[in-house]
C-alpha positions in Angstrom: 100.0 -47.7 39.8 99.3 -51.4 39.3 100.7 -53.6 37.2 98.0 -54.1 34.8 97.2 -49.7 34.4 101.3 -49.8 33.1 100.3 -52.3 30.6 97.2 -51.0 29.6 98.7 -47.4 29.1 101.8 -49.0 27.0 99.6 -50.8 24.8 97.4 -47.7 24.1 100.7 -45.9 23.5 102.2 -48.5 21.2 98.7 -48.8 19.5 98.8 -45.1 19.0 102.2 -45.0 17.5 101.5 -47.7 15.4 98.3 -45.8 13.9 100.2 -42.7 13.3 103.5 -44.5 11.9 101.2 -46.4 9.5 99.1 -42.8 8.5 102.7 -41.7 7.7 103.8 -44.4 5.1 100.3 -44.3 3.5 100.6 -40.5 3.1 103.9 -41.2 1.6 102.7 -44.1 -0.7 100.0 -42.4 -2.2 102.7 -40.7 -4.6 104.8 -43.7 -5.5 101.5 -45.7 -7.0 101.0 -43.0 -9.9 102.2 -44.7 -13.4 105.1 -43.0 -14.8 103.5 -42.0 -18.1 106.6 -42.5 -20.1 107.3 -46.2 -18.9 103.0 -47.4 -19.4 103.9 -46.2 -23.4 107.2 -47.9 -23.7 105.7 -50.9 -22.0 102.4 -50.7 -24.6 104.5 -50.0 -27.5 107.0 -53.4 -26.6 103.9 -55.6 -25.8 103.5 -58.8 -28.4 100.9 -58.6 -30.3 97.7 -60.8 -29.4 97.1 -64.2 -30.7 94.3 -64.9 -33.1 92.5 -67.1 -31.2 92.4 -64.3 -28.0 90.4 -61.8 -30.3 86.9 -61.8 -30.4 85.3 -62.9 -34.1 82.5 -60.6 -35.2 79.7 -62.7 -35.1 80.9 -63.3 -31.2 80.8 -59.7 -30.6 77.5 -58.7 -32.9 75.4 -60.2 -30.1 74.0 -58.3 -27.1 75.2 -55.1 -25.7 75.8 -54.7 -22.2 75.2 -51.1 -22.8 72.4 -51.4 -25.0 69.4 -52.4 -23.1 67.6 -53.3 -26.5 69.9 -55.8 -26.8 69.3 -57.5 -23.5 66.6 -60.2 -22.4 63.8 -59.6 -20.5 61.8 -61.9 -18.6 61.7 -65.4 -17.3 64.4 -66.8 -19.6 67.0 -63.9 -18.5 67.1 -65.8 -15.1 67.5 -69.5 -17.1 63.4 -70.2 -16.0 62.1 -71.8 -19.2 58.0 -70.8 -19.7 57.7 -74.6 -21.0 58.2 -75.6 -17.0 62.0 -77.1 -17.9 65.2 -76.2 -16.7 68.3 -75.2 -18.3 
């Protein structure tokens, strides 16, 4: 065999243990990233409360609902086109 076959077959052959070493520690991860119920409740139950100014006043939140497509604009001025020929 030549030179470059060797390398080409050890490179294939370290590629192919590097797939299936990395298909192992996935396999093996997937567990570990679960929450532990128990420490998401002592961490929600220990977490400051929010300042005033973070929380959203009700005239801030009585305005359109994402949900709600009632709520929403429709038509030229939803994309910031204003009818008069201006632009925002």
């Amino acid at each position: 065999m030549t030179m470059g076959a060797l390398l080409g077959i050890a490179g294939m052959v370290i590629g192919a243990s590097a797939i299936i070493r990395s298909l192992m520690i996935y396999g093996q991860s997937i567990g570990s990233a679960e929450p532990d119920p128990e420490r998401v409740r002592r961490f929600i139950e220990t977490a400051p409360p929010l300042p005033k100014h973070l929380l959203r006043a009700a005239h801030e939140s009585a305005g359109s609902d994402a949900q709600d497509p009632s709520t929403t604009k429709v038509g030229p001025e939803a994309y910031g086109h204003d009818p008069q020929g201006g632009s925002r």
